[in-house]
C-alpha positions as CSV (number, residue, x, y, z in Angstrom):
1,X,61.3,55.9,22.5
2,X,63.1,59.6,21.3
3,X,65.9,60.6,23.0
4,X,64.7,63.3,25.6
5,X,65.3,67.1,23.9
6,X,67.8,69.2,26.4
7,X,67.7,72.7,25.7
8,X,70.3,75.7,27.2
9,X,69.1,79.0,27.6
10,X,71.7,81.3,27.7
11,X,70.9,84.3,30.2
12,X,72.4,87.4,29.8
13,X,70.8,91.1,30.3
14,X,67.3,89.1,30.1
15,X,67.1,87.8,34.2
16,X,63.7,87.7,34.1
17,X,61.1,84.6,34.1
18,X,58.3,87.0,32.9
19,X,58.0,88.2,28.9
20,X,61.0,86.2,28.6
21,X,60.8,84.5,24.9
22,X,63.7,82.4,25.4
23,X,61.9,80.2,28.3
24,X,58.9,80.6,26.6
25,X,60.4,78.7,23.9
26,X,62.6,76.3,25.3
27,X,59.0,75.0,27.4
28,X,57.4,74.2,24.0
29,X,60.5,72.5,22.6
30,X,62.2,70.2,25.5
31,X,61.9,67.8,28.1
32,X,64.9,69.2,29.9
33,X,65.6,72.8,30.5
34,X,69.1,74.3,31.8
35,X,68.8,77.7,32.4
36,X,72.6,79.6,32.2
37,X,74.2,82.3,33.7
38,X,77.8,82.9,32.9
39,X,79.9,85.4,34.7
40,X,82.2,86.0,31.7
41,X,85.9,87.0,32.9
42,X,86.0,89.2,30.3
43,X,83.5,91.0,31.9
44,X,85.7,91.9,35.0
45,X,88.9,92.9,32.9
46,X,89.6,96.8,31.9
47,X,87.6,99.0,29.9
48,X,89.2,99.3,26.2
49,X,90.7,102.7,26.1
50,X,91.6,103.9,29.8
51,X,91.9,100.3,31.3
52,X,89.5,101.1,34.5
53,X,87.4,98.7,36.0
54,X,85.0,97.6,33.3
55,X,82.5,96.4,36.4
56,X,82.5,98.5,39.5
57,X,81.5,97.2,42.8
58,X,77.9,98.9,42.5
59,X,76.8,96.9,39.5
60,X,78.3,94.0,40.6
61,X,76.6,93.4,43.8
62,X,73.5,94.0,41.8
63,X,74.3,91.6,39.5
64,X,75.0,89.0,42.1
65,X,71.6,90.0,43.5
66,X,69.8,89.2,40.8
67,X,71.3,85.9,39.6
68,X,70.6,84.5,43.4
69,X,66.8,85.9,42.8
70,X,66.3,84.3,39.4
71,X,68.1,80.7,40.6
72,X,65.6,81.3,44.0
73,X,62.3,82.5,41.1
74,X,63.3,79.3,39.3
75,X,63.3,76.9,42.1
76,X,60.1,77.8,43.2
77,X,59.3,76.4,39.9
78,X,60.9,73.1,39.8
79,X,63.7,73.9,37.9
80,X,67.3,76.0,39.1
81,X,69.9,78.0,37.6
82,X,73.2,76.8,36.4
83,X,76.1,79.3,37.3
84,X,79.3,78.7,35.9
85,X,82.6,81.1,36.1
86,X,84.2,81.2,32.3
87,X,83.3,82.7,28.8
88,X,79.6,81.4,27.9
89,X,80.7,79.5,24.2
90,X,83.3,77.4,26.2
91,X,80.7,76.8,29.2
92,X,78.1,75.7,26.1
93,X,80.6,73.4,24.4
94,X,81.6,71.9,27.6
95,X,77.9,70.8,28.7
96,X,77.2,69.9,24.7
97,X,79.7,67.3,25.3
98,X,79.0,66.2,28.8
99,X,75.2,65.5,28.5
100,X,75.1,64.3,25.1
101,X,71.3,65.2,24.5
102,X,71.5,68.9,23.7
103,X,68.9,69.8,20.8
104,X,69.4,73.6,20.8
105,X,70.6,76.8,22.9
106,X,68.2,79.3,23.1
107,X,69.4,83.6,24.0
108,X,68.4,86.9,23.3
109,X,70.7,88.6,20.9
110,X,72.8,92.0,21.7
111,X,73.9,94.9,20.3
112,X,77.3,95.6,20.6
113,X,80.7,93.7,19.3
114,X,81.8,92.4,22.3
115,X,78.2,90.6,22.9
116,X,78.2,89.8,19.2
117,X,81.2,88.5,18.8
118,X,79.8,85.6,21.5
119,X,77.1,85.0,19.7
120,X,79.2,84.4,16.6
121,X,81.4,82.0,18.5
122,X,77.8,80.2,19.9
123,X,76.8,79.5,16.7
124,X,80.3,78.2,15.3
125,X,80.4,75.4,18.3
126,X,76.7,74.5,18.0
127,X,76.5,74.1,13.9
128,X,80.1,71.8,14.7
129,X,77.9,69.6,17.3
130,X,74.7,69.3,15.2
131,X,72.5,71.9,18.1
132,X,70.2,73.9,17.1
133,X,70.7,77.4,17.5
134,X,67.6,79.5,18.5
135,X,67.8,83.7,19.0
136,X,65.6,86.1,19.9
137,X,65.0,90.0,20.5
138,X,63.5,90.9,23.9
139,X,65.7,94.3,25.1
140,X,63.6,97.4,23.4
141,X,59.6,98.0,24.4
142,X,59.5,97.7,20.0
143,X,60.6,94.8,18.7
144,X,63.5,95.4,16.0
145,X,61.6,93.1,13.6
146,X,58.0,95.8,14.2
147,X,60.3,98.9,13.1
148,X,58.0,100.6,10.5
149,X,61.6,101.0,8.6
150,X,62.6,98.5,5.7
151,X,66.3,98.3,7.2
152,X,67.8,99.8,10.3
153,X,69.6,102.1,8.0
154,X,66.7,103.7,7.4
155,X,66.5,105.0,11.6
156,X,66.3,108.2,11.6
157,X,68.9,110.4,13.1
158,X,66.7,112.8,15.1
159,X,64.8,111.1,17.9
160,X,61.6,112.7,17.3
161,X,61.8,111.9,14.2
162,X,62.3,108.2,15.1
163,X,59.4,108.9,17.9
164,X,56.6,110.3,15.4
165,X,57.0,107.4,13.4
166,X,56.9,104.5,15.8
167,X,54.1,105.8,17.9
168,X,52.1,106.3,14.6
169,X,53.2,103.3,12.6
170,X,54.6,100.6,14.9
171,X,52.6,98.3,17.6
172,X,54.4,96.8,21.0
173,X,53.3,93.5,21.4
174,X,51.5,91.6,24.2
175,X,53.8,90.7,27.2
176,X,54.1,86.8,27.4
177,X,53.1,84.9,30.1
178,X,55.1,83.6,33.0
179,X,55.7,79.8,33.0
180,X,54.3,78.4,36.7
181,X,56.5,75.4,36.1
182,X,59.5,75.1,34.5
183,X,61.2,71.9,33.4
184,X,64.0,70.1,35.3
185,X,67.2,70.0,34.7
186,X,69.0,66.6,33.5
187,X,69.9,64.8,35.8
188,X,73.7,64.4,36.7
189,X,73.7,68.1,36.7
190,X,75.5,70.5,39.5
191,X,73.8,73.8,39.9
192,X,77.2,75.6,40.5
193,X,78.4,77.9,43.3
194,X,77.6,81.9,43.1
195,X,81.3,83.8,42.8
196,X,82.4,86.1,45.2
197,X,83.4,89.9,44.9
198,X,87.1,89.0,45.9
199,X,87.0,86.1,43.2
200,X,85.9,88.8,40.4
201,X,88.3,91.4,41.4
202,X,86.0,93.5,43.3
203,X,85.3,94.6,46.8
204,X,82.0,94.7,48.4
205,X,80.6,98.5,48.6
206,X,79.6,100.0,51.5
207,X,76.2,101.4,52.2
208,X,76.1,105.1,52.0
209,X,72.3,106.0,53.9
210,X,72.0,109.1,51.4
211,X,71.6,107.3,48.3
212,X,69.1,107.7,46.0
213,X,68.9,104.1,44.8
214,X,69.5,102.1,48.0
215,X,67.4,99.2,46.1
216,X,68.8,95.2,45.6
217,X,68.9,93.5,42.1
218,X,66.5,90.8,40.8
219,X,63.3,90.2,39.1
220,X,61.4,90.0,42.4
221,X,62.6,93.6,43.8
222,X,62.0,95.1,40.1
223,X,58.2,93.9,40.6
224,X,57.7,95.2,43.8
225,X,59.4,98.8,43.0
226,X,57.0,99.2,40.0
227,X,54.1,98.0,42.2
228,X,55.2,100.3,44.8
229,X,55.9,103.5,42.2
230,X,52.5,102.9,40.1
231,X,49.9,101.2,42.1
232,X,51.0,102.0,46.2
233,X,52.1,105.5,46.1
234,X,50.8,106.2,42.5
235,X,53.9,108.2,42.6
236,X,54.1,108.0,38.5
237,X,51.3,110.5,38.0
238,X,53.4,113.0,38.5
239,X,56.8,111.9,37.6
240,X,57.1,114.8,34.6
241,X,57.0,117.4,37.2
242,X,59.7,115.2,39.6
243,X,62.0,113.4,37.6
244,X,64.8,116.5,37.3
245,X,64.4,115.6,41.3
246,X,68.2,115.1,43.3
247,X,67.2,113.8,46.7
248,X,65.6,111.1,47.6
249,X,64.6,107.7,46.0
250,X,61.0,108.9,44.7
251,X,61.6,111.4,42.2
252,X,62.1,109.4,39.3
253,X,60.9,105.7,38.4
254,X,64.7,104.2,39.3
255,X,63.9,101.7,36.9
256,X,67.2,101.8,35.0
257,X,69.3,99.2,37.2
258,X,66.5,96.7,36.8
259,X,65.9,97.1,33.2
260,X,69.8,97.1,32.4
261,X,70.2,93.2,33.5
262,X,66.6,92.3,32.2
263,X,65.3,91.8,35.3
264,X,62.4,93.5,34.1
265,X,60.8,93.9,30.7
266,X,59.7,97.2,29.3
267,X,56.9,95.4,27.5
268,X,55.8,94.7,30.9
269,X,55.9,98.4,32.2
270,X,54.5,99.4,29.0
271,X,51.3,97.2,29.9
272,X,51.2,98.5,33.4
273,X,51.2,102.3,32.3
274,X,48.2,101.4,29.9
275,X,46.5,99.8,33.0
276,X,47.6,102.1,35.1
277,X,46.2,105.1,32.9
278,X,42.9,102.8,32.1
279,X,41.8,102.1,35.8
280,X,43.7,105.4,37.8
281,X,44.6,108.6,35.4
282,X,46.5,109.4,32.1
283,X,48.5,112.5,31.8
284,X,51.7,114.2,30.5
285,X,53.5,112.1,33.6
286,X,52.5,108.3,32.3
287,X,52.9,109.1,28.7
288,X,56.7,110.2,29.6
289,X,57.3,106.5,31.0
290,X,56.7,105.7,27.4
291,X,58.4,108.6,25.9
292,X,61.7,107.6,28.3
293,X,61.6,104.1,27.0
294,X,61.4,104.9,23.6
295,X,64.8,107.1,24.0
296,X,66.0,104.1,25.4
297,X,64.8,101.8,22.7
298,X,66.3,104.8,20.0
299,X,69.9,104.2,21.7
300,X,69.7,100.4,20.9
301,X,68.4,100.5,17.6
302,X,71.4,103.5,16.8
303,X,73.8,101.0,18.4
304,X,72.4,98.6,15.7
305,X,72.4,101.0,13.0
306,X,76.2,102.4,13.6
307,X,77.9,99.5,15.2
308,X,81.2,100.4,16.6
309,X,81.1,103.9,15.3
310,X,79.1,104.4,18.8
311,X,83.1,104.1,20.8
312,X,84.8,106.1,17.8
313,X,86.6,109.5,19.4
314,X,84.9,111.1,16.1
315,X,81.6,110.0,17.1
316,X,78.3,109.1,14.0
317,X,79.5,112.4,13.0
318,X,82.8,111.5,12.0
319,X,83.8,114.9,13.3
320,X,87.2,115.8,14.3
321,X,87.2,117.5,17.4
322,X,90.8,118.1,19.4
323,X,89.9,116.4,22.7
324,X,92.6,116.4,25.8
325,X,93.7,113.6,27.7
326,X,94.4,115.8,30.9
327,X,94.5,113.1,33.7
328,X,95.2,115.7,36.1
329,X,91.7,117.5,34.9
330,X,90.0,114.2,34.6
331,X,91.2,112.6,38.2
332,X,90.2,116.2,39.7
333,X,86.8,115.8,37.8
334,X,86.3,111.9,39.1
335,X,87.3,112.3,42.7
336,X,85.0,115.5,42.8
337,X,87.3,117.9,43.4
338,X,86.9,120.0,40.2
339,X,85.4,123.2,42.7
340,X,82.4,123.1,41.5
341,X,79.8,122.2,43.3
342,X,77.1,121.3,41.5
343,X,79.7,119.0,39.6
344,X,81.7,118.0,42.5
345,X,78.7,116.8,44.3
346,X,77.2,114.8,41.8
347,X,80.7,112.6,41.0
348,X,81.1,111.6,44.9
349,X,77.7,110.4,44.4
350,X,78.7,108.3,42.1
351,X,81.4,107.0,43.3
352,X,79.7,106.2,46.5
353,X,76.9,105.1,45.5
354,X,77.0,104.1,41.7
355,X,74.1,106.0,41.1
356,X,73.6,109.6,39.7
357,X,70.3,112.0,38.4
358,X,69.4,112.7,34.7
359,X,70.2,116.1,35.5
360,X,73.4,115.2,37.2
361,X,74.5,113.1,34.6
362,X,73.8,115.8,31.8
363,X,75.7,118.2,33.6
364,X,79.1,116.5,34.9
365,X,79.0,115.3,31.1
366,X,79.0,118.7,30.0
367,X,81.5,120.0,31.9
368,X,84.1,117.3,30.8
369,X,83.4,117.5,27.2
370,X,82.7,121.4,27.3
371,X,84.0,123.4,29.9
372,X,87.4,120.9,30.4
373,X,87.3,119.4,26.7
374,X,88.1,116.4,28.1
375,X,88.1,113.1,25.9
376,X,84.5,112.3,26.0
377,X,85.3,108.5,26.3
378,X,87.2,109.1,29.8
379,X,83.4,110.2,31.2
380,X,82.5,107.2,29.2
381,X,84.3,104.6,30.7
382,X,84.1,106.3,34.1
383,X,80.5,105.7,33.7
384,X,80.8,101.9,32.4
385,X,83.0,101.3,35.8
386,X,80.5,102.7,38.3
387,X,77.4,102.7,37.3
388,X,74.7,100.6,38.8
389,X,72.2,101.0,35.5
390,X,75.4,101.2,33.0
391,X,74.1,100.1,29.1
392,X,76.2,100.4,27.0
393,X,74.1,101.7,24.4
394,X,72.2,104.0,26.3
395,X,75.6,105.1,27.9
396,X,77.8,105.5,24.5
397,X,74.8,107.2,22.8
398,X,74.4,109.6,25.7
399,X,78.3,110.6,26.1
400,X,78.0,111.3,22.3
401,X,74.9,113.2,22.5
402,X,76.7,115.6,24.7
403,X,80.1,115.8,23.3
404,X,78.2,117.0,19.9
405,X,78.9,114.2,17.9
406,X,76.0,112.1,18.3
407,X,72.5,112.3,17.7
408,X,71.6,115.8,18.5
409,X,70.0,118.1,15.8
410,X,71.6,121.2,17.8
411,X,75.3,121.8,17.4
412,X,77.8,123.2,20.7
413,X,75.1,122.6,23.3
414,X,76.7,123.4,26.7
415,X,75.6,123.0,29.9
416,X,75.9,126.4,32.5
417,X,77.0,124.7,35.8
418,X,75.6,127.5,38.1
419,X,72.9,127.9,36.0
420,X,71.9,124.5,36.1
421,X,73.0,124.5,40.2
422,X,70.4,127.6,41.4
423,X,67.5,126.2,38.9
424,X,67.6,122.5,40.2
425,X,69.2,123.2,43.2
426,X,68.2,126.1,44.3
427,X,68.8,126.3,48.0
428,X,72.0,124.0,47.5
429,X,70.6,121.0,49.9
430,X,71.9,118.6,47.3
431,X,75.4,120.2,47.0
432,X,75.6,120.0,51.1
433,X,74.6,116.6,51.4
434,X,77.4,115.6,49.0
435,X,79.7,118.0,50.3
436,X,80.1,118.4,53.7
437,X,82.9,120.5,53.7
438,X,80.4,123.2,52.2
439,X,77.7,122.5,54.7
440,X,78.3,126.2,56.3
441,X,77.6,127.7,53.3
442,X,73.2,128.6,53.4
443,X,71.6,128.8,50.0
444,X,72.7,128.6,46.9
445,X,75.7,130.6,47.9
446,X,77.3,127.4,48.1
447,X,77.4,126.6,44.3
448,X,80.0,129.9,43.7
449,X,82.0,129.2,47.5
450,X,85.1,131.1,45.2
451,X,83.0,134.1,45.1
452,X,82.1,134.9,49.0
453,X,84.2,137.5,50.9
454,X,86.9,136.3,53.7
455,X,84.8,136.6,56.0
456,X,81.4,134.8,55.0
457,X,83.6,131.8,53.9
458,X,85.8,132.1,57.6
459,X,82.1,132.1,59.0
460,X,81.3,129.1,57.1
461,X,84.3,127.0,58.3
462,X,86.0,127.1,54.4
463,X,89.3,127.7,53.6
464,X,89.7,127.6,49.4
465,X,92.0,125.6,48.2
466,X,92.5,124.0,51.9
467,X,89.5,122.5,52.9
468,X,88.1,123.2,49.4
469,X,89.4,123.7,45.8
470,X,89.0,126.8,43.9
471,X,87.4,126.0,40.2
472,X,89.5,124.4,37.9
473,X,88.3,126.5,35.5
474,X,85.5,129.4,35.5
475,X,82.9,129.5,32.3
476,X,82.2,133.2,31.1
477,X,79.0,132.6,30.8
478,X,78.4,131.7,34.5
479,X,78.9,135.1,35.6
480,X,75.6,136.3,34.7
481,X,74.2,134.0,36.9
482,X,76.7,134.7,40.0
483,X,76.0,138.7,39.8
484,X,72.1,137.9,40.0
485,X,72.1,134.9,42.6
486,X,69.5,136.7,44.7
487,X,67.6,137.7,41.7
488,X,67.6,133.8,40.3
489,X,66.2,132.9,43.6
490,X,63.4,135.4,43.8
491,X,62.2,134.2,40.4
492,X,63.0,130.5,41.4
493,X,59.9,131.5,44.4
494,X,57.9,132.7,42.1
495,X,57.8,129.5,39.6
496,X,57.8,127.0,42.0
497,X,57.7,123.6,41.3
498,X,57.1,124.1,37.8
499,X,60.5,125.7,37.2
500,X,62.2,122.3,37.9
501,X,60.3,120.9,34.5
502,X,62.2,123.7,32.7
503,X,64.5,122.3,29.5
504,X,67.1,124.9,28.8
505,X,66.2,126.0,25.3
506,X,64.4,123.5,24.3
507,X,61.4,123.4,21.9
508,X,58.2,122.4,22.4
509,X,55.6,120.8,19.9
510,X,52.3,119.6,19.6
511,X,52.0,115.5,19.9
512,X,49.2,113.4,19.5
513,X,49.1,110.0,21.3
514,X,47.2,106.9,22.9
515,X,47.3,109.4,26.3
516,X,45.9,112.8,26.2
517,X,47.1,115.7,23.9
518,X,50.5,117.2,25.9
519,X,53.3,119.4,24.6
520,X,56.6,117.8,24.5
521,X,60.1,118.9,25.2
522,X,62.0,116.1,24.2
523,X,65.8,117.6,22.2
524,X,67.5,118.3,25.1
525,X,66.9,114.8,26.9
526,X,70.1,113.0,27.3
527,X,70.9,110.5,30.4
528,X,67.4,108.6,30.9
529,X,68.1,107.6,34.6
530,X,64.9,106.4,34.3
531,X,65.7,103.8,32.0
532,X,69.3,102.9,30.9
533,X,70.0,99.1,30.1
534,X,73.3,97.5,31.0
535,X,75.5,95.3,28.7
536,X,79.4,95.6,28.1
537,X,81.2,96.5,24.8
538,X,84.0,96.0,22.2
């Protein structure tokens, strides 16, 4: 009688059971199964230039969330999941030579060095001890190998580029199916204690009611919130005209956090929208789903393309720009205390909630980069620390993007803060909610508080640079829209809801598709809050 075949699966940014290849796998090839999940301590150190946090409380808890869902998923199924505090090649080598039957280890490859640099160091130990080593790709809706490209240096550097020829040329293949048993562990085998937010160097975040993301981690709640945003509220219909949204947690899909740790596939959402538009409607709204993870997809396969050129101060570009390190700018611009608004209010979101809009996250990004020419990988790492749906692919790429030395076909774009306030914000509801101190302050008066006479701000319970900061800096270009507030506002009335689909100058072309014929604004889309994927870097 043959030994019995014991196979690891290494988890990572894959905690899913469904359209997960590496399960799928390891049921066809072994007798034993040991699913992994490593909490890596390098993980919970300081990010590489600025030293902050490299995992903020937010991320953290949903991380923990989902690991306890998967190790529940899996025991449903006969099998558990193995947790284990350390880096995953020492954790590997250590059960290689405690069980004595390990045939292979089985994970989903990454993108950036730090990940890749594991999976070097996997492979090293296993061809030592005689283990096989299977990999697979399982993070992008396209599979790297289906790229209708003959290398990845052949990715285009224009997204719609990149986009015209996927949707013409390349195919997203079938979601696999979900095991209903799993195989058992070895015996002998301890599943392992989950680690606490004091024993990772965090401390548990406190609910904040106005959040826009007040969801939990795992593949279980990432199921229900697509169930609830397709089929229950079919709230995805019209999620073009919603997703620039601030408030509340409908506006946009809030897929991101899910589809950062893997805890749910975009294969799978992929085949939901085609059902979805099959059985209910299909419109500009259900093709953007697509279009949004296919931005997503274009960040990994760029981070595959440029490797660590993605954390370069010069950017793909290579271009030479004379960034400040002003940590007197940057802490004002963090704490939310820059004076503006519209900025201010969207950093004490984050902080409080680890969450933050697409539009939000366009515009505070901006305002570093352009208006305080700030070191664009400050924002960066700020955003690796507190972000719930941090990737860093989708994160790097983004911060580049908007600093002008990524992949943008238009050179100095910059964001106007009070433009940007009055059109997606027009009565200032958002800025209030985030800034209490400014809650006296009716309509969008309170995005220019520095401009209101003595007595409308004494009225308002404001004292500038007491209860609130004047601006840290004022943009020239903003006083156009501060002289014609009330005009803005009359012509915000008159548009409606279709002024908050509005792209600042931003093109529009024809595109053909699987849904109907729509016209497209795609080159300014930077932050998909929709659909970010989380990993860690360097």
């Amino acid at each position: 009688m043959s030994a019995s075949r014991t196979v690891i699966c290494l988890l990572r940014n894959d905690l899913r059971l469904h359209d997960n290849e590496v399960f799928h796998w390891a049921q066809r090839n072994a007798d034993h199964i040991i699913p992994l999940y490593c909490f890596d301590p390098r993980h919970y150190q300081g990010t590489y230039h600025f030293n902050f946090p490299k995992t903020g409380p937010f991320r953290l808890r949903f991380l923990l969330d989902s690991v306890k869902d998967l190790r529940a998923t899996l025991k449903k199924r006969g099998s558990t999941l193995l947790v284990r505090q350390g880096k995953p090649e020492d954790v590997v080598s250590d059960l290689i030579q405690q069980l004595g039957s390990v045939t292979a280890v089985a994970f989903h490859e990454e993108v950036a060095s730090e990940e890749k640099s594991v999976e070097k160091k996997l492979k090293d130990i296993c061809c030592q001890n005689k283990v096989k080593v299977q990999t697979f790709w399982g993070s992008t809706l396209y599979h790297r190998d289906d790229l209708p490209f003959s290398h990845i240096r052949g990715l285009p550097d224009i997204y719609t580029q990149f986009r015209k020829v996927v949707e013409g040329q390349g195919r997203v293949r079938p979601v696999l199916s979900t095991p209903e048993q799993v195989k058992s562990f070895p015996l002998g085998l301890e599943e392992g204690t989950m680690p606490t937010f004091e024993g990772l160097g965090q401390t548990e975040p406190v609910e904040d009611c106005r959040s826009a993301f007040p969801c939990r981690g795992g593949e279980t709640e990432a199921l229900a919130r697509l169930k609830h945003y397709f089929w229950d509220t079919n709230a995805v219909a019209t999620y073009k005209e919603t997703r620039n949204g601030m408030l509340g947690v409908d506006y946009s899909t809030k897929f991101s956090p899910w589809l950062a740790l893997g805890c749910i596939s975009p294969r799978y959402i992929y085949e939901q929208i085609k059902k979805y538009e099959a059985e209910r409607t299909a419109n500009q709204s259900t093709y953007w789903v697509i279009f949004e993870l296919l931005w997503r997809d274009y960040f990994k396969f760029v981070g595959l393309k440029y490797g660590n050129r993605v954390f370069h101060m010069n950017g793909l570009q290579d271009k030479h720009v004379s960034w400040k390190t002003d940590m007197t700018l940057f802490n004002a611009w963090k704490e939310g205390r820059t004076g503006v608004p519209f900025v201010d209010a969207n950093m004490r979101e984050l902080a409080l909630t680890g969450f933050m809009s697409n539009r939000g996250r366009q515009n505070v990004a901006s305002f570093l980069t352009k208006d305080l020419g700030l070191d664009w990988r400050l924002g960066a790492e700020w955003f690796e620390y507190l972000l719930v749906d941090h990737d860093v692919c989708s994160n790097y790429g983004n911060w580049l993007y908007s600093a002008g030395i990524g992949n943008d076909p238009r050179e100095n774009r910059k964001f106007n803060m009070i433009k940007q306030g009055l059109d997606y914000d027009n009565n200032g509801d958002y800025v209030r909610q985030w800034v209490p101190e400014l809650r006296g302050i009716k309509g969008g008066d309170v995005h220019t508080p520095w401009t209101l006479s003595n007595s409308a701000l004494s009225h308002a319970q404001v004292s500038l640079n007491e209860t609130y900061p004047s601006p840290v800096i004022t943009a020239p270009e903003w006083s156009r829209y501060i002289n014609n507030k009330s005009v803005s506002r009359v012509h915000q009335q008159k548009e409606g809801r279709a002024h908050h689909t509005h792209q600042d100058n931003t093109k529009t072309e024809a595109l053909t598709s699987t849904s109907p014929r729509i016209r497209v604004s795609e080159e300014e889309v930077s932050w998909k809050s929709a659909f970010s994927a989380a990993g860690h870097h360097k």
